[in-house]
KEDO-498599 format. One record per residue (C-alpha): x negated, y negated, z negated; residue in three letters. Coordinates in steps of 0.05 Angstrom, whole numbers, plus 5000, padded with zeros to 4 digits. Example, Ala and Ser with C-alpha at 12.3 -4.5 7.8 and 13.67 -1.06 7.14 Angstrom:
2
475450904844ALA472750214857SER
END
This chain:
352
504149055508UNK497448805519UNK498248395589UNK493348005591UNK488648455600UNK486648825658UNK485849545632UNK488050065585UNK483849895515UNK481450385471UNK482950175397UNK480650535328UNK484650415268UNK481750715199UNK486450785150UNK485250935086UNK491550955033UNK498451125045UNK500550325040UNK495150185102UNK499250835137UNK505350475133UNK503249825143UNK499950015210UNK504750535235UNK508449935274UNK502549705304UNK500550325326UNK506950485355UNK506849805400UNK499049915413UNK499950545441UNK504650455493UNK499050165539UNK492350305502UNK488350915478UNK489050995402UNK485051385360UNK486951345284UNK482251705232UNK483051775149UNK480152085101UNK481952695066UNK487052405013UNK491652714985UNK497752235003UNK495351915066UNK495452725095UNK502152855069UNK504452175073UNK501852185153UNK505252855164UNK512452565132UNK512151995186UNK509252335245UNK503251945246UNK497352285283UNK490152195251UNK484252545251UNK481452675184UNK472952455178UNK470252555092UNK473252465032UNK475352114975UNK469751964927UNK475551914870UNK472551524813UNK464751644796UNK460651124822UNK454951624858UNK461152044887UNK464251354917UNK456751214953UNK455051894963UNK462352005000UNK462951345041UNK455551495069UNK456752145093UNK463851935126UNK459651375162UNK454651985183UNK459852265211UNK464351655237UNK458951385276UNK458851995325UNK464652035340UNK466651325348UNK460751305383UNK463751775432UNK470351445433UNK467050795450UNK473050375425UNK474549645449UNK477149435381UNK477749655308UNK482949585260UNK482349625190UNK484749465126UNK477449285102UNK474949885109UNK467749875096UNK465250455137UNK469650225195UNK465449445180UNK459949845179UNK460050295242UNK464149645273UNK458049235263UNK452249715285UNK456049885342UNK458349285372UNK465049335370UNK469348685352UNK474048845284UNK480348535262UNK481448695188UNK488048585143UNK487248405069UNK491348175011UNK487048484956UNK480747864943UNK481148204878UNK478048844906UNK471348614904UNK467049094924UNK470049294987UNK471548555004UNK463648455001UNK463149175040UNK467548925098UNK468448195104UNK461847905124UNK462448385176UNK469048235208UNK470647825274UNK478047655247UNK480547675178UNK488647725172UNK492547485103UNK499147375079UNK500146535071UNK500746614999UNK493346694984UNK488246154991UNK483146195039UNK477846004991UNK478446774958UNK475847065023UNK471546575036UNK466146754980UNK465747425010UNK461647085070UNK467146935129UNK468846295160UNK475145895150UNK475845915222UNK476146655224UNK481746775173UNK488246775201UNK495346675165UNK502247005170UNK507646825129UNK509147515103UNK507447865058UNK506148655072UNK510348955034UNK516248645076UNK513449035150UNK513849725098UNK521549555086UNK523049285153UNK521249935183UNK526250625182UNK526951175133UNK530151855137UNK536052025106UNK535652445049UNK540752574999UNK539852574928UNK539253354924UNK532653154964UNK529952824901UNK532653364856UNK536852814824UNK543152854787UNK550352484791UNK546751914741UNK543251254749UNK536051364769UNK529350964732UNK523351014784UNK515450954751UNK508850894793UNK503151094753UNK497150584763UNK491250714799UNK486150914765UNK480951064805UNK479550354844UNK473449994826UNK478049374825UNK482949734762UNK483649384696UNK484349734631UNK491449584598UNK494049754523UNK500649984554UNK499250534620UNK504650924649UNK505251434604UNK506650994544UNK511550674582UNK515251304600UNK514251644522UNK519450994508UNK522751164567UNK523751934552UNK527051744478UNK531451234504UNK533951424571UNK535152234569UNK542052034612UNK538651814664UNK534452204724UNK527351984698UNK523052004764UNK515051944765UNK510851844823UNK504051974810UNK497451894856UNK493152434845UNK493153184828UNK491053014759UNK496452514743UNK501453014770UNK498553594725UNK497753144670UNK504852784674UNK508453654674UNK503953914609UNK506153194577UNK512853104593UNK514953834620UNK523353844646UNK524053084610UNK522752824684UNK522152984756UNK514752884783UNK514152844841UNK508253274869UNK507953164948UNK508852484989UNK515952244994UNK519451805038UNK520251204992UNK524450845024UNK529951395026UNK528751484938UNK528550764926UNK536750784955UNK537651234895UNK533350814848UNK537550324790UNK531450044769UNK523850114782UNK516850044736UNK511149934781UNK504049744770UNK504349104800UNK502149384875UNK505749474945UNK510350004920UNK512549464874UNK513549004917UNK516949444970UNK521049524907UNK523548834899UNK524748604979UNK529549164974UNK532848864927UNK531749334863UNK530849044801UNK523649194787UNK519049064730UNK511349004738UNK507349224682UNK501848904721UNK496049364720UNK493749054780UNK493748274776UNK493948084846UNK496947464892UNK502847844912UNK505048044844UNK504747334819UNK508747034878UNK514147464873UNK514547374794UNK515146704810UNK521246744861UNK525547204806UNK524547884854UNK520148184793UNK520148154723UNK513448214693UNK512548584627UNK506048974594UNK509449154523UNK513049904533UNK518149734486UNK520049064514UNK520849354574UNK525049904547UNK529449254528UNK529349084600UNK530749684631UNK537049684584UNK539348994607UNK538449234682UNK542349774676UNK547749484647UNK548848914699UNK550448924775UNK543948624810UNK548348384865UNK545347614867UNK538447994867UNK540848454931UNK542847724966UNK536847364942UNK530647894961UNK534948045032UNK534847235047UNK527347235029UNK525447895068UNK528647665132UNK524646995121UNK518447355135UNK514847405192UNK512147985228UNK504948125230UNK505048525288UNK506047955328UNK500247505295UNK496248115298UNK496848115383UNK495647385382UNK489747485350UNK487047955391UNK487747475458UNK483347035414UNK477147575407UNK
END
């Protein structure tokens, strides 16, 4: 895979969310072939399911620090503690992250050259955490260079694909489950991601998820209602609240496999969102997360955007009363427009 050089590398990804699992799990797949690979997490609840669903080998080092402040610091400090022996026993050739600031960190004080992925400028604090830090800096073409840049890394270093990373998710296989999998009936299916809500980056909204599925319980009690929430207290919170009304689900899915069931999906404006609408599902963002991606593919008609519950309860009506077969056509066209990253990423790495 790797040619043009002369031995076997040794490469360190750290991944930290079950999108960054996905996204990478190609990569790793190619990269491993002919190179030593050693990929680490954290202990989150979704990447560790998510990572045993796909078959994806990492080695958990810390925590979560969930949303306190102190926890955040006092949780990223002791996972670089612990990082830097035993990368500094792996000795790797290269890192790969998705801005991951204790793999800038450790990256930096060890010598070791780093190629990061981003499409989150919005993310602040772990944009100023990673980027000044990073050899290579890849992005989807959508988003300016300029909203990397103030984060202290050269034009020169940022590097373009015309994806965006969402599309690599789709692209890739799922397993195939049958609706008895998902607990779902012989009825048309309505799909909600909760928001995040413990990133430093989140914005309060009027409207959150459960608003949006109290209008959803009243109206749609034909349909399988079917929540996916983040963490254990969003899952214990969504049963006391909405008890047998909908399914929640409580461990990692394969979401590619529910989405083939799903007539319509409510996402907070992030990946799973987006995953939603190169599939081809009609999908409305309720945009808890303003972010370049969301925006782009509100403007190409793959998304709807709506923050009012009960105009979206008129949408989700409208939906699931039409066909969506020009929306199938139109976000297929689109997704097999895009490029794959796994090919700049290589590129990239002759350049380092």
């Amino acid at each position: 895979m790797l040619g043009f050089y002369q031995k076997c590398m040794k490469i360190w990804f750290d991944i930290l969310t079950p999108k960054q699992l996905l996204f990478f799990e190609p990569m790793i797949e190619k990269l491993r072939k002919n190179n030593q690979v050693l990929c680490t997490s954290r202990n989150y609840r979704e990447v560790v399911e998510l990572a045993k669903v796909r078959r994806v080998k990492i080695v958990l080092v810390g925590r979560h620090g969930g949303s306190d402040k102190s926890e955040k610091l006092k949780s990223s400090l002791e996972r670089m503690h612990h990082l830097s022996h035993m990368i500094g026993k792996f000795a790797p050739d290269l890192t790969i992250s998705f801005c991951s600031p204790e793999a800038a960190r450790i990256s930096f004080g060890i010598g070791i050259k780093h190629i990061a992925f981003s499409d989150s400028p919005h993310a602040e604090a772990v944009m100023r955490l990673s980027v000044p830090f990073v050899q290579k800096l890849l992005i989807p073409w959508i988003i300016p260079k300029k909203e990397f840049i103030v984060y202290g890394i050269s034009e020169n270093d940022i590097v373009k694909y015309r994806s965006i990373d969402a599309a690599l998710i789709v692209k890739q296989k799922s397993k195939n489950h049958l609706k008895s999998d998902f607990h779902l009936k012989d009825k048309k299916t309505i799909l909600v991601r909760v928001e995040e809500s413990q990133a430093a980056y989140i914005q309060s909204r009027k409207d959150t998820s459960t608003n949006i599925i109290k209008e959803i319980v009243k109206d749609f009690s034909n349909c399988n209602i079917v929540v996916l929430g983040r963490y254990l207290s969003d899952i214990a919170h969504l049963k006391k609240e909405f008890g047998n009304k909908i399914i929640v689900t409580d461990k990692a899915v394969d979401i590619k496999a529910l989405f083939r069931f799903t007539d319509v999906f409510i996402g907070s404006g992030g990946t799973m969102t987006a995953e939603a609408a190169l599939m081809g599902i009609p999908t409305i963002s309720y945009d808890a997360v303003p972010n370049h991606i969301e925006k782009y593919l509100v403007r190409i008609g793959l998304i709807r955007r709506e923050r009012n519950s009960k105009k979206i309860i008129k949408l989700v009506k409208k939906i699931l009363e039409s066909d969506n077969q020009n929306l199938k056509r139109k976000a297929k066209k689109i997704l097999n427009s895009m490029e794959d990253p796994v090919s700049k990423l290589l590129t990239t790495i002759r350049t380092i």
